[in-house]
N, C-alpha and C positions, 0 to 999 in steps of 0.2 A: 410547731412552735408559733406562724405564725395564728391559729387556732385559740391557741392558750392568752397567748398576748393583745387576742381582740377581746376575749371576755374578762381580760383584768382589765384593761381600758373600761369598759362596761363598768365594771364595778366599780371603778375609780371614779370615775364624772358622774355615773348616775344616770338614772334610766329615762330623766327627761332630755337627756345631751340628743342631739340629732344623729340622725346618720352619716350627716355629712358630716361632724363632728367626730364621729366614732371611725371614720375611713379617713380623717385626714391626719388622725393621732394614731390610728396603726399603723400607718405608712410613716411616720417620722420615726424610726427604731431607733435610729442610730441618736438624735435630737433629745431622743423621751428621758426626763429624769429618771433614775431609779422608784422602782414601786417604794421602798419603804421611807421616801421623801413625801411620798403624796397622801400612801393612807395614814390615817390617823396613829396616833399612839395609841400603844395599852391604857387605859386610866382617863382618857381624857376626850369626854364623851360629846364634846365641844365642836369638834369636827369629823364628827359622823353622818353618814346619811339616812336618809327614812327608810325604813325595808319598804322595798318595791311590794307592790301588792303582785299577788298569786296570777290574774289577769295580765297584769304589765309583763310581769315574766314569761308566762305562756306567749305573749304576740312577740316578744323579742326571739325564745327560742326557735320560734317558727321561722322567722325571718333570718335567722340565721342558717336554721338548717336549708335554706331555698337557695342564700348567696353560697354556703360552703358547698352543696352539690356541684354550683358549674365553676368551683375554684380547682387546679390541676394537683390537688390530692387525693381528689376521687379517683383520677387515674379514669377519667371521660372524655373518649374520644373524639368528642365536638368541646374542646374544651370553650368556652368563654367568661370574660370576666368584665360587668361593665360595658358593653357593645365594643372591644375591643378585636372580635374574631376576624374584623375586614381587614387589620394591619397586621395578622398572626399569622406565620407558617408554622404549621402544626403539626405534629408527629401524632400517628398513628401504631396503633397494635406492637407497642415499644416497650410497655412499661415504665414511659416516663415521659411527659410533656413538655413542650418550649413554654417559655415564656416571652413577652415581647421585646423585641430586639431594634437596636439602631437599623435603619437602612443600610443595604452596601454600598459603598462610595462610588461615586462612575467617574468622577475624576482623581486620577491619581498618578503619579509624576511618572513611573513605570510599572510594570506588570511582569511577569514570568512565568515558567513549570506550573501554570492553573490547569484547567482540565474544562474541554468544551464539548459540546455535542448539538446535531439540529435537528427541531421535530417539528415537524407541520410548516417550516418557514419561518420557526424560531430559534436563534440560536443563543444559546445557553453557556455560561463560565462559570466555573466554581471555583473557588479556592487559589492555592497557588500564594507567589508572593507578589507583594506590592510596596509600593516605598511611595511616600506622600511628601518628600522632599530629597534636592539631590544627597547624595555621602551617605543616605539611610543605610545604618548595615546590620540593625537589629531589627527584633519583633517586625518581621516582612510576613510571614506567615498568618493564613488569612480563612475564614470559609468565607467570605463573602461571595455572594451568590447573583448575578445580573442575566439581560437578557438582551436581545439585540435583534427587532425587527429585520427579515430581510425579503419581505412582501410589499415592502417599501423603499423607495431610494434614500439615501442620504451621503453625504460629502463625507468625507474620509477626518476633517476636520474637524465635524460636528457630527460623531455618531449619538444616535438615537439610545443611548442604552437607558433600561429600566433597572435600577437598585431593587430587591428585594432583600426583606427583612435577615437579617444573618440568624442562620439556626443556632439553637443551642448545641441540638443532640450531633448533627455529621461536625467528623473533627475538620480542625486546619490543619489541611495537608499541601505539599504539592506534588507532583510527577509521579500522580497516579493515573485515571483511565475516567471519562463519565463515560458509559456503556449509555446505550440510549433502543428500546423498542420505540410501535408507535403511540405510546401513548407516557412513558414512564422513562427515568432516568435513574440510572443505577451507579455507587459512585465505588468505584474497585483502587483497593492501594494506596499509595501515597506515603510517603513521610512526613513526620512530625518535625517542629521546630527544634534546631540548635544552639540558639540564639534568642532569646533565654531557651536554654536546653528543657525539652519535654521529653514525658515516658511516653510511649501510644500504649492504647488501651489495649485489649485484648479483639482482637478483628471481631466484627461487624458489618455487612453489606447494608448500606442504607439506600432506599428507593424512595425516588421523587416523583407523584402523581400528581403529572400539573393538570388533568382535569379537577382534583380537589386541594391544589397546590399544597399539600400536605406529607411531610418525611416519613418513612414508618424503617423500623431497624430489623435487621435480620441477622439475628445472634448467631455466635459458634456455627459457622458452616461446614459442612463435611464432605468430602468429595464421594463420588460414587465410581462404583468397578465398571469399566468397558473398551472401547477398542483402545490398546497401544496405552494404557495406563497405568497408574499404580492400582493395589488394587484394593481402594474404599475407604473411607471411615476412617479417613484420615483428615486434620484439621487443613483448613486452608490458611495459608499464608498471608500477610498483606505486604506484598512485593513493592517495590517503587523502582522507577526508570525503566518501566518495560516499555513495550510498545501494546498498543491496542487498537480494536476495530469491532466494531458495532455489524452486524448483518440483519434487520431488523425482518425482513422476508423470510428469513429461515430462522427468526426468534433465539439469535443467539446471539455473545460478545467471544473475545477471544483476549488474551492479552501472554504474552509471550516476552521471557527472558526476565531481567531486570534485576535487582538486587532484593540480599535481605541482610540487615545491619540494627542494632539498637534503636534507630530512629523510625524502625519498622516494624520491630518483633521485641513485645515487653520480657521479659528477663534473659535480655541475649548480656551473654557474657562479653564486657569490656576486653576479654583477654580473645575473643574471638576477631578473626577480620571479618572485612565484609565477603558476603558469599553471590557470585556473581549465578546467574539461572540459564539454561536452555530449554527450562521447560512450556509449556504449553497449556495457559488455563481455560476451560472451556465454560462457560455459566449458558444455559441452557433458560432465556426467559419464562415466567409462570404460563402456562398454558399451552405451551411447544411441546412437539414433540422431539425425540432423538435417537436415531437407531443404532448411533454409537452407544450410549449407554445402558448397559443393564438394563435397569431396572426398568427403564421406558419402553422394551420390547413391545412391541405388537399393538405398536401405537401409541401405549399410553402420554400424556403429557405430565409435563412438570406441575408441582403443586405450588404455593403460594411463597416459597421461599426460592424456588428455582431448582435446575442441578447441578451439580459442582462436578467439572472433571480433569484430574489433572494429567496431560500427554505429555509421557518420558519415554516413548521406548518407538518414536513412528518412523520408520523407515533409517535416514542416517542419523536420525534425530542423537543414535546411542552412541556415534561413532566419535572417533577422535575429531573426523573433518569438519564436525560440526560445533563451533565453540561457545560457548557459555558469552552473552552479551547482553548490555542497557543500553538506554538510551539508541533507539534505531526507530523504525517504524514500520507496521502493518498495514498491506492494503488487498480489498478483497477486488478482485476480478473475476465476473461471471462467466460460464461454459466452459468449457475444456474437460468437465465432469461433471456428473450428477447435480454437484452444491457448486460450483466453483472452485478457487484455486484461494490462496493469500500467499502472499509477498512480502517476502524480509528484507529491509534494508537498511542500511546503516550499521552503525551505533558499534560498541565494544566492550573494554576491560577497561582496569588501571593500566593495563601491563599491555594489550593488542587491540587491533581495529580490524573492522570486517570489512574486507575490498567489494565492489560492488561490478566487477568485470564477471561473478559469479553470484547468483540469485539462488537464496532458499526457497523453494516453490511447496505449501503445503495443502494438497490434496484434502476437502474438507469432507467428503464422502468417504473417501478410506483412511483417513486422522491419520497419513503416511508421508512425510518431509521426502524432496527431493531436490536434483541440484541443475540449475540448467544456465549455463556460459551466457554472457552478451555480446553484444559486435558493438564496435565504435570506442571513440575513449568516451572513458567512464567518469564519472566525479572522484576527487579525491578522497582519502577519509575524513570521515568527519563521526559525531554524534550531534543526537539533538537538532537534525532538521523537522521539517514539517514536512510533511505528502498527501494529496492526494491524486482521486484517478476519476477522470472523463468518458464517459462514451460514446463513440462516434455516434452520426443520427441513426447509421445500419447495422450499427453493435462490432463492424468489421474490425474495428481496432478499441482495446482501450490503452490510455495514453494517461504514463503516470507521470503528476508533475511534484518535483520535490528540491525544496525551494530550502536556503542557508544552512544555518548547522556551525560546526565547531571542531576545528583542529585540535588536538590535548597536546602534540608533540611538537616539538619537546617540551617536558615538564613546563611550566610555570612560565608559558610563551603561547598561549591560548591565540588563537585567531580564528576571528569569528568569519563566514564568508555570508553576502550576497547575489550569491549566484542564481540560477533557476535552472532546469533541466528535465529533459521528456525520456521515459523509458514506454515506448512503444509496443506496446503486446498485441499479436503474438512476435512480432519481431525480433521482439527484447536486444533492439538497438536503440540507447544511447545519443540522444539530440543535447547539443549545449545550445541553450538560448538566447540569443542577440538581444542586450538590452543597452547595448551603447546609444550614445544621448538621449538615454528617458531616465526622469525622476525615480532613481531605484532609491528605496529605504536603506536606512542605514543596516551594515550590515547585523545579524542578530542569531542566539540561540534561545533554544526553549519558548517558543513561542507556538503559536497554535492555526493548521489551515484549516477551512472549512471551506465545500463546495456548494455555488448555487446560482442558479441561473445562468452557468456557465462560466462564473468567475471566483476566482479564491479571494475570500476573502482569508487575510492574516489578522493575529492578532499578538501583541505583548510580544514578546523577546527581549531577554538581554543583550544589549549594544556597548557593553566594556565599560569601560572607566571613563573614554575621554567624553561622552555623551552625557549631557548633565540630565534631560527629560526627554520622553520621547513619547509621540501622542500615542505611538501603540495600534494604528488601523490604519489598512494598507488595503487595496483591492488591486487583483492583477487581473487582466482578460487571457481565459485562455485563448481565446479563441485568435485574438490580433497579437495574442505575446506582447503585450504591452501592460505596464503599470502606468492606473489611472486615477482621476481624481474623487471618484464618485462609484459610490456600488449601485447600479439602474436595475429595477427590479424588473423584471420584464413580463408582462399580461400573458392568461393565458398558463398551460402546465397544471397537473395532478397535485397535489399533497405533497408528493415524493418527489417532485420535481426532475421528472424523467424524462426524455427525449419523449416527442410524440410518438415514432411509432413503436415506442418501447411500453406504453402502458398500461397494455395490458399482459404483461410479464412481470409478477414481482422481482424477478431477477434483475431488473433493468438496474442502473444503476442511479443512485438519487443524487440530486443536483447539478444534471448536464444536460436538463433543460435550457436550448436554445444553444448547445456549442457546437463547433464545427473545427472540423479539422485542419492545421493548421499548415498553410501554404510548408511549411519547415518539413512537416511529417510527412506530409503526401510526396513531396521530392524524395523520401527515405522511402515508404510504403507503398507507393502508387495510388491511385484512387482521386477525390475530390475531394470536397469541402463534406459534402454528405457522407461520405466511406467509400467501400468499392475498393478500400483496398488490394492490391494484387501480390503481397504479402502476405501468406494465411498460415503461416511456419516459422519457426524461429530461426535467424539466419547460421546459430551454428545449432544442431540440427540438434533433438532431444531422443535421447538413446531411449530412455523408458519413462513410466509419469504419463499422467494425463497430457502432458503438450505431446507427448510423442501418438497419442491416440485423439486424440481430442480435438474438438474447433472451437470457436468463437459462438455464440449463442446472436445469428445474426437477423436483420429484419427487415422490411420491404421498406422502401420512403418512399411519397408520393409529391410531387410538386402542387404546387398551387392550382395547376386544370387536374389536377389528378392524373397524370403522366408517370410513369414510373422514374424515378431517376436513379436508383442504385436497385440491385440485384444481386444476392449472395446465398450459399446455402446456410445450413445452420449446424450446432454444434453436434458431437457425438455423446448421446445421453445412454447410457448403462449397455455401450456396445453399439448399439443399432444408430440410424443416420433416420433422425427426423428434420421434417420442412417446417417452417412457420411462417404462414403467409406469403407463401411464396408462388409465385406465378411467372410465366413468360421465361423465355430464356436465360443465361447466366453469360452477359457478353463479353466478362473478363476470362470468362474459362475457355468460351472459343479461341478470346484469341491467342490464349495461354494455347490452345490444340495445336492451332493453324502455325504459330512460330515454333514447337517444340515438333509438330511433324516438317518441318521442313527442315531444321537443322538435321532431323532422322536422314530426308534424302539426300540431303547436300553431304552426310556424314557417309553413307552407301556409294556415293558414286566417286565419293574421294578413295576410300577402300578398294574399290575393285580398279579405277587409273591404277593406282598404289602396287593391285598386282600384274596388270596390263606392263607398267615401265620394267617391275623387276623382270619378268618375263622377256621384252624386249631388249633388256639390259645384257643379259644372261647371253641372247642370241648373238648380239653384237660382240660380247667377248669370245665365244668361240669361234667366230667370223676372224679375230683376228688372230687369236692363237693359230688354226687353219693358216692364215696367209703368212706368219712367222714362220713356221714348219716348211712353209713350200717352198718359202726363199732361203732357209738356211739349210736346207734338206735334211736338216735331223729328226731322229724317231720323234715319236711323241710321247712327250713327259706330262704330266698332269700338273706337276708344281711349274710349269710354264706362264701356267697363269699367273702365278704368288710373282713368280718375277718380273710378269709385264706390269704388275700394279706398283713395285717399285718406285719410287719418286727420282727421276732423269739429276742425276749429280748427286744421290746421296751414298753415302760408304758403306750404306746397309747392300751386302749382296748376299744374296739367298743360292743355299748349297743345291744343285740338280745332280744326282747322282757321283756323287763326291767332286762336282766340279762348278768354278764359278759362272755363274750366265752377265750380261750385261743389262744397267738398270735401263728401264724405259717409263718414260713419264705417260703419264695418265691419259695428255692430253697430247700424245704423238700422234700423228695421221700416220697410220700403215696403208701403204698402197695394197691394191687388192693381190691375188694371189695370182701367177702366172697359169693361163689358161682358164682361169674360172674366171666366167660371164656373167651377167646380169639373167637372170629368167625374162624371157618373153612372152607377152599373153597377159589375161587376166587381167586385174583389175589395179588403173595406172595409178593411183594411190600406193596401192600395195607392193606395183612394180617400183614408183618413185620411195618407198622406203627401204624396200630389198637393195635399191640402189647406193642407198647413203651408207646402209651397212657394209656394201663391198667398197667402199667409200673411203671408211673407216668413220663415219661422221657418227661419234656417241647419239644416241639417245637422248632426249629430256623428259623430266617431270611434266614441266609445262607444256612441250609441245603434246603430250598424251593423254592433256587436260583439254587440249585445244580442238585435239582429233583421234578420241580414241576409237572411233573405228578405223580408221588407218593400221592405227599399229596392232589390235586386235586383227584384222587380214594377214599382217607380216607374221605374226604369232603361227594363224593356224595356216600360211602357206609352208611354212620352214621344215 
């Protein structure tokens, strides 16, 4: 169209018009009189123009075909128009081109369900909703697309964000996923606006390469057959309110549960509810490899669209215990197997909420869900908090922190919390966070953590109704448990921003650079500030699962003279027990030896007193039964005993040969027996116990404890 309507321009003014003239009349479309006001009439030859000569035509056509090449109907992948390309995000291998767009807003009265991710030290937001004044309750729905130094410091007040240009092609969604490798961002899920109501298109994965800051679309995606899945070639879904998680070391994302309703899935039937998920989607980044799936056997990597896999069937995955939920959250924790572990937590139904005193644990090596209990009390339910996870400096613990969220119950009584809270692994105890007299945020859901340099930064959350605007940027320190004014970028650290002596392990964990363990946790786990701790199991114990086989993927730290300060072994990878970097003794495990073999002996020599008393016990009641017998001169009955144990005044009498006896208390002194002596001789210990027995003076525990060779002599004189 716009093609046709520059060369009737042309023909209208006439081929002496300028160019500037000719671009500033194609661009007024909407302005332009109708063609048949401008050209001439039939008959009236008055206002006509001179036929262009044969040369003027040739130099116009040429120059037309030069600007129409770099216009975005060539479908050219560098598109440009006019040195516009510096303010253009541009899609690539899409079949279809942006054109240039407003900036994204950076101020705006609140935020929500956007979607973030951090690459290199940059953190990224997309979409989601925004209200640009308070009572906004429509068109909140947004792609707008920003970016958020955090190589640099800035005040929580005045964050640094960067606007970039809003794409045409990735739709406005919120509470979807940005999956992020290192180099590209990948935008999974979401739903569409309700308000004014949209259709979503037909799914789409679009991928953000911020080295040529450029979008490219990746049509109809199909899932592929392999462990614990469906099996293939089947469409993928664009699910919303799931939970997700980025693993960029092992080139994959995960995103797990969530819904699928009209606002998700174009020709879902109104008469259908929403369909709540427990399944498990796996996207395998271009160039990774996956030994879960098919098709990638024997090494092969994924190709330029990635691989799709969808997990329904791993371990209780299939079971009733395992319930269909949104709204929760994903986090990855390294060692315990091969790939590491992920973590379910939160989130629910319309109708139920997933308790958190029990943890979905999934095995990313055998794509196999399992279940493992926590200690301590646990957060309440909620949906829609934020989490992430720390690693200590010697990998001995990672410590997940997971911060607000949202009540549903009862209906139409929402309450949002500002809490904060540590889940400990391998512990998997449960710390509630002390944040009395510090400036905590108001409380919020749907809002977004991110980890770095040791501290979370939050972003956007809904804060209710009574909240008219809310700046939307929070930094908490894990490391002091405090919320502060300022996110401090701190010198120093990799790309991934890993503990130093974690980097050279992709596995480390990125953004816990510089944290340290927090005086709270170490009173839970033992250990210090650098790890060490003496915790290396979960307190209530794991039946099967990588934690019941498994360790911690842990690592040496060195002090500033180069002193060892912590000392740990390392995880169990595919069965076998390897070290990394490890040297010098393990002086938590000694003294783990040293107290666990002494409770052995103090356990042994309480055992054998134990049989030492009964023994001497045993002596002294036939000592007195003997001196009964001699003073009442009756046979002897064996139920004599039953009657001397008796309690002195109770109505209980015990039958002896169809006759009553009388009761005797426990603690009677029976004098000894007439004619029988004390032994003489030997050893006066032994004589002085042989003595108490003809005594009648019981036995004790304690005294046997005091002196069992004594009563070991009485034993084996008797």
């Amino acid at each position: 169209m716009a093609r046709e309507l520059w060369l009737e321009k042309w023909l209208t003014i006439g081929p002496d018009s300028s160019l500037a003239t000719i671009t500033q009349s194609s661009n007024l479309r909407t302005q332009a009189p109708p063609l048949s006001h401008v050209r001439p009439k039939l008959g009236d030859r008055s206002g006509m123009l001179a036929k262009p000569s044969s040369r003027t035509r040739l130099c116009v056509m040429v120059v037309l075909m030069m600007m129409l090449y770099e216009l975005p109907f060539t479908n050219k992948a560098d598109s440009t128009f006019l040195g516009a390309q510096a303010s253009l995000v541009g899609i690539r291998d899409a079949g279809k081109h942006t054109i240039k767009r407003d900036n994204s807003p950076t101020d705006v009265c609140n935020r929500w369900s956007h979607q973030s991710a951090v690459v290199n030290g940059t953190l990224y937001l997309y979409g989601g909703h925004a209200i640009s004044s308070p009572g906004q309750t429509d068109d909140t729905w947004n792609n707008n697309f920003l970016s958020l130094p955090l190589t640099e410091g800035w005040d929580i007040s005045a964050p640094k964000l960067t606007g970039f240009p809003q794409p045409s092609g990735p739709p406005a969604v919120s509470n979807g996923y940005l999956w992020n490798s290192y180099n590209s961002l990948y935008l999974y899920g979401g739903e569409v606006s309700d308000s004014p109501e949209k259709t979503p298109d037909p799914y789409s994965l679009w991928e953000y390469d911020i080295e040529s800051s450029s979008w490219s679309q990746h049509k109809n995606p199909k899932t592929s057959a392999g462990n614990n899945s469906d099996g293939g070639n089947q469409p993928v879904h664009q699910a919303a309110e799931g939970a997700g998680i980025s693993v960029p070391a092992l080139g994959k994302g995960w995103y797990f549960g969530g819904h699928l309703d009209h606002y998700t899935t174009p020709g879902w039937s109104l008469q259908v509810t929403r369909q709540y998920l427990k399944s498990l989607v796996e996207f395998t980044f271009p160039g990774y490899s996956n030994d879960g799936v098919e098709s990638l056997s024997g090494g092969k990597t994924a190709g330029d669209d990635g691989i799709w896999r969808n997990i329904t069937a791993g371990g209780v995955q299939d079971t009733a215990s395992f319930p269909n939920r949104a709204d929760g959250v994903l986090l990855y924790v390294p060692g315990y197997g091969q790939n590491g572990i992920l973590l379910s937590l939160a989130g629910g139904t319309n109708v139920s909420f997933t308790q958190m005193n029990i943890i979905d644990v999934y095995d990313i090596a055998d794509s196999t869900w399992y279940k493992q209990t926590t200690s301590g009390k646990y957060p309440s339910l909620r949906v829609n908090p934020c989490a992430v996870a720390a690693s200590a400096p010697d990998g001995s613990s990672t410590n997940v922190y997971l911060y607000g969220g949202q009540n549903l119950i009862p209906y139409g009584e929402q309450i949002q919390y500002d809490d904060m809270w540590i889940l400990t692994i391998p512990s998997f105890t449960w710390i509630e966070v002390n944040t009395t007299g510090q400036s905590v945020p108001p409380a919020r859901v749907g809002h977004t953590c991110n980890m770095w340099d040791g501290q979370i930064v939050v972003i956007g959350g809904y804060t209710g109704a009574n909240l008219s605007c809310d700046s939307g940027f929070y930094v908490f320190s894990a490391s002091d448990l405090t919320w502060v004014n300022q996110f401090t970028a701190l010198n120093g650290g990799n790309t991934q921003n890993q503990q130093v002596a974690q980097q050279d392990d992709p596995s480390g964990l990125s953004g816990s650079y510089g944290y340290q363990v927090p005086d709270a946790v170490q009173s839970v786990i033992g250990g210090h500030a650098s790890g060490g701790a003496t915790i290396t199991a979960p307190a209530q114990s794991a039946t099967q699962g990588p934690l019941a086989t498994g360790k911690p993927i842990t690592f040496t730290v060195t002090g500033a003279n180069g002193a060892v300060t912590t000392e740990t072994g390392t995880s169990l990878v595919n069965g076998s027990s390897s070290f990394n970097n490890s040297h010098g003794p393990n002086v938590g495990a000694i003294v783990a030896g040293v107290v666990a073999g002494c409770f052995a002996v103090l356990a042994a020599y309480l055992g054998f007193c134990a049989w030492v008393y009964r023994r001497q016990l045993a002596l002294y009641k036939n000592h007195v039964a003997a001196s009964q017998r001699a003073s009442t001169g009756g046979p002897s009955n064996p139920n004599e005993k039953a009657a001397f144990l008796t309690s002195e005044g109770s109505s209980d009498r015990r039958a002896t040969n169809g006759s009553s006896g009388p009761g005797y208390s426990v603690y009677s002194n029976i004098p000894p027996s007439p004619g029988v002596h004390p032994p003489t001789g030997g050893n006066s210990t032994a004589n002085s116990s042989s003595e108490d027995l003809m005594r009648g003076v019981e036995p004790s525990f304690v005294g046997v404890l005091l002196n069992p060779r004594r009563s070991l002599r009485v034993i084996n004189r008797d």
